[in-house]
N, C-alpha and C positions, 0 to 999 in steps of 0.2 A: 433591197427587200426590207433591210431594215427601216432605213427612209420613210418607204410605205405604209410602212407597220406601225410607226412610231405617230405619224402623223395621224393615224386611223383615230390612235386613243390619247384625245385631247381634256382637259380639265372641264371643259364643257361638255362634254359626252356623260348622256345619264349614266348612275354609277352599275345597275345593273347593265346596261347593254356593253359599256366596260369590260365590265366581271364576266361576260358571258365571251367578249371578242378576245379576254386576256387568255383564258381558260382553252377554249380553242387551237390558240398560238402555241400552247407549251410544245404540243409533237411536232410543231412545224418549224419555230422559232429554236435559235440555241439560246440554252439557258443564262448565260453570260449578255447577251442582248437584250430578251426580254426582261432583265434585274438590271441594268444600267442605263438602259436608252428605253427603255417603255415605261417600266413602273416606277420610275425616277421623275417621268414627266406628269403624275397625278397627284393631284391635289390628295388630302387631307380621307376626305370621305369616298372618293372615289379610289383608292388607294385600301382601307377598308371592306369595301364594296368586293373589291378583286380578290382580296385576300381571304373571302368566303369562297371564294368559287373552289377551289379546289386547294388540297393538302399541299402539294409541289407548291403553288400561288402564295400558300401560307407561309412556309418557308422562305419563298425567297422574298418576298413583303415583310419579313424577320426583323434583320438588322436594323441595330438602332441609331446609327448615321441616315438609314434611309428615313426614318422618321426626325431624324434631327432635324433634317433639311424639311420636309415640312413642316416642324413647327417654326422655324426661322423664316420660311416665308409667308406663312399665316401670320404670326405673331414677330415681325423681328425685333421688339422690345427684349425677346427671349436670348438672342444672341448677347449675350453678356455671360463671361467664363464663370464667373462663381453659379451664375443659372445653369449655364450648360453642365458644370460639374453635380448639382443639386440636382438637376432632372433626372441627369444618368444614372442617381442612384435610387429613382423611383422603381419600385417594385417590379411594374413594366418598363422602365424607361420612358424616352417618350413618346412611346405609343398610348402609355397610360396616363401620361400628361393630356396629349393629346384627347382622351376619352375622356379626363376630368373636364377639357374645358371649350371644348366642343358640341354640343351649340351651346348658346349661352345658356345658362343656370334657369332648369323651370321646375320647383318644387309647388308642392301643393301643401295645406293645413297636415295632411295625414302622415307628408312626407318627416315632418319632426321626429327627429331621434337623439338620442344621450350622445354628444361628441367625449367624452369621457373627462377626467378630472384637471387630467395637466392643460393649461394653456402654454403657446409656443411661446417662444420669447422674444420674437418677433414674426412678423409674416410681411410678405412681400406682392408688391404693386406694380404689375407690367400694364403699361397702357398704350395702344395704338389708334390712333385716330386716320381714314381714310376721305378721301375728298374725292367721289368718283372713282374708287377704287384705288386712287393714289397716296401714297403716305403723306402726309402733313407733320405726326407729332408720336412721338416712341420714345417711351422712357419707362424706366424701371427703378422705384424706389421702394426701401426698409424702413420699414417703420418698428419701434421695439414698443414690448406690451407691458412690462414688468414695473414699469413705475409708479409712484402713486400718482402723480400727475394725469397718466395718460389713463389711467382705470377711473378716475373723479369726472376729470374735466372731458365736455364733449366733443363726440370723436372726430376726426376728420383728417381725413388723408390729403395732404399738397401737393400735387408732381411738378411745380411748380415754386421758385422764392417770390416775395412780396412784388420784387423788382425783376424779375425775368419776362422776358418775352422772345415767343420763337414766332418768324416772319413766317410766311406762306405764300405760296403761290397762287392762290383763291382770292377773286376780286370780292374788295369790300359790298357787301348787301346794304345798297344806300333806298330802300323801300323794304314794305313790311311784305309786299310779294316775293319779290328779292330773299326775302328771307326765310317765306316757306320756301320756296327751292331749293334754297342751303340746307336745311333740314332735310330735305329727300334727297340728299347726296353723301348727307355725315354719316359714314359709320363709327362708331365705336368700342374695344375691347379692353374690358378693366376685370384681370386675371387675379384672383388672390391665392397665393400662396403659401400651406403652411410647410415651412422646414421640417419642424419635427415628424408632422404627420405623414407628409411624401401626399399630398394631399394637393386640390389645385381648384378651383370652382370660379368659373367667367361674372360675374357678379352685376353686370351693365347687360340695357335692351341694345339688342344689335345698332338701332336706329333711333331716334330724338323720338321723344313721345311729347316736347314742345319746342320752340323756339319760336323767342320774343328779340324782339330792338326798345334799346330802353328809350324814352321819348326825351329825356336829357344829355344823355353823356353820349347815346348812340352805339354802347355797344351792345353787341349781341349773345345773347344766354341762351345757351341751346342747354334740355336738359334730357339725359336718359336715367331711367330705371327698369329698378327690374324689382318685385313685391315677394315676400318671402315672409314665410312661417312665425309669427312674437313669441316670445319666452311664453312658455307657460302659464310662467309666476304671476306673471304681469295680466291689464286688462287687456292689452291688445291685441288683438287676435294677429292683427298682420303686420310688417314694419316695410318700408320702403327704402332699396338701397339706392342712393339720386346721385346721379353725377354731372355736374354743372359745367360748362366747359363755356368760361366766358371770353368772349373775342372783341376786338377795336378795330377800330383804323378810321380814315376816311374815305370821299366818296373820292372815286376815282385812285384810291389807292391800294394795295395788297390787307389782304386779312393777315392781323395778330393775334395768337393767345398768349392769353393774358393767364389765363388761369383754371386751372383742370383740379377739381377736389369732388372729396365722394364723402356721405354723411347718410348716417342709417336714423328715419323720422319713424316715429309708431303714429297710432291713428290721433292723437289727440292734436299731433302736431308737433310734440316733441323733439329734437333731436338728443337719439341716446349717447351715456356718456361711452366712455373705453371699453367699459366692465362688459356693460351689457350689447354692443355692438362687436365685440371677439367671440360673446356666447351666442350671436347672431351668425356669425361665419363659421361658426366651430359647426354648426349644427349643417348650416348650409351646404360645408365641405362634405361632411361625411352625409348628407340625404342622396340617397335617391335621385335621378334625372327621369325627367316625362319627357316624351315630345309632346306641343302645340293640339289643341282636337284636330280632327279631321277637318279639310279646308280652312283652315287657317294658320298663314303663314305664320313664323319668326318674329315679321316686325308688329303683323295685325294682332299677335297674342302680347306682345309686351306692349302696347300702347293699350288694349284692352284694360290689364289687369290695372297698369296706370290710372286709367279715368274709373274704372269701379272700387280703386283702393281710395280715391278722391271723393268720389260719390259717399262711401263710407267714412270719412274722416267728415264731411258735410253734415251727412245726418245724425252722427257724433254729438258734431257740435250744436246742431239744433236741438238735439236731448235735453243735453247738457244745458243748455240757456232758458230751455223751457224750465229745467227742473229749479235750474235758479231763480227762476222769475217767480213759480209757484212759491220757494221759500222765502221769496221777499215780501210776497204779498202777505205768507204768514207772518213773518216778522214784522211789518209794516201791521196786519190787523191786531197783532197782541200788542203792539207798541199804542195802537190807539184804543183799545180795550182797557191795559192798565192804566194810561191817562187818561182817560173817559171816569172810571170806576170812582177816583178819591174827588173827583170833583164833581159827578151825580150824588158822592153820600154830602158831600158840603154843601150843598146848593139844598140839599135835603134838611140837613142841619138846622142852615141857615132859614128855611121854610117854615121849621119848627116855631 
């Protein structure tokens, strides 16, 4: 029976018809069953999903080992002791981990709010990368916030050394077909965490919003973002968080990365420096989550906001070029107005 049972409610099973078959099972199932062998075997959201159906459901969907083990296998960047210790002491644990950073991060202009005055003193970069649902690249780095170095100079995150590279099992993309396919296969997750705040915000589009082969060197730059709310202060209304994930190899040989970094651009094209890229996640962390409008997916909204965060850095820059051009042309007609001017009264002069 249990066999049966367990087999019924699979990670693929909608999360409501789930919740409805879990809920069901309590009078019929022993409790010890249904908590080790059924709800043990659902994902993230469907797990969730269960744990509305009913009070008994909620309870035993409780425990925060049972949610450890899902974030360990959503995220297993997450498996690292000082994480594990850090998360457990999240207000929820990590259930509440899990609610910060599931689905990924979608705020909107309105969504801006005061993250308050302390900045953390460092925050933390888990990142998973998938190839058809299988792990490729997982890694977990600290970065500290408190120097003047890194609050001047611009931001950027490295999960990667200059000279590191991790192999893959993913045949090198020797054509530019080749390598839109790659791109509909990469997923990626780039978690940021803040310590102090007990705070967590996925900060990357599930899926590549491009990927290109460079026509020289051959490798390939896939990149994902995700578009979030400007300071205030500033003109920008929107900033783009980009995560570049460059790879090599040759034809006929396995895919390398080479290198995985994430950098926060406002619309002019900028990359912001430390200061204002922490007051970018501060804000991020503590906003608000939406989901996606109605019929449209996860990946179709983060490549959306992509190309009209693009469109608006375009027309940006056409402003801006026109405005410049109109000021030259002033300067250029005052320039030949006051040379014009002393050499119509000498020519006048001289007429005399």
């Amino acid at each position: 029976m249990c066999t049966a049972a367990s087999s019924t409610l699979t990670q693929s099973s909608p999360p409501a018809a789930v919740a409805a078959y879990a809920d069901a099972t309590t009078d019929v199932l022993p409790i010890d069953i249904l908590q080790f062998h059924i709800l043990t075997r659902l994902d993230g959201p469907t797990l969730a999903a269960a744990s509305c159906a009913s009070t008994q459901l909620r309870q035993l969907s409780a425990p925060d080992t049972m949610w450890a083990g899902v974030c360990r296998s959503t995220w297993p960047s997450t498996n690292d002791p000082r994480l594990l210790e850090l998360i457990s002491a999240f207000p929820g644990g990590h259930r509440s981990f899990f609610s910060d950073s599931y689905p990924h991060l979608a705020v909107s202009g309105q969504d801006s709010v005061d993250a308050g005055s302390l900045a953390p003193a460092e925050i933390i970069s888990c990142v998973d990368i998938r190839h058809r649902g299988k792990l490729i690249f997982s890694k977990a780095v600290a970065t500290e916030t408190t120097t003047a170095w890194f609050k001047c100079s611009p931001f950027r995150v490295d999960m990667l050394d200059p000279k590191e590279v991790v192999s893959t099992p993913v045949p090198y993309p020797d054509t530019d077909h080749a390598c839109g396919q790659l791109g509909d296969c990469l997923t990626l997750s780039w978690i940021v965490v803040d310590p102090a705040g007990q705070r967590a915000a996925n900060v990357s589009s599930r899926r590549s919003v491009s990927v290109i082969r460079h026509w020289l060197s051959g490798e390939v730059h896939a990149r994902f973002a995700t578009v979030l709310p400007g300071d205030r202060r500033s003109s920008s209304k929107f900033v783009e968080c980009g995560v570049v994930v460059i790879c090599g190899g040759c034809r006929g040989e396995d895919l390398q990365v080479r290198e995985v970094s994430l950098q926060v651009e406002n619309m002019d094209g900028k990359f912001l420096n430390g200061r204002e890229s922490l007051g970018i996640l501060r804000r991020a962390l503590a906003a608000r989550r939406r989901t996606p409008p109605g019929g449209c997916s996860e990946e179709d909204e983060g490549r959306r906001m992509h190309e009209e965060f693009q469109r608006m850095k375009m027309e940006r820059k056409e402003r801006r070029m026109r405005a410049e051009g109109a000021l030259d042309m002033i300067c250029a007609a005052s320039g030949f107005f006051f040379l014009m001017v002393p050499l119509v009264l000498w020519v006048l002069t001289f007429c005399r």
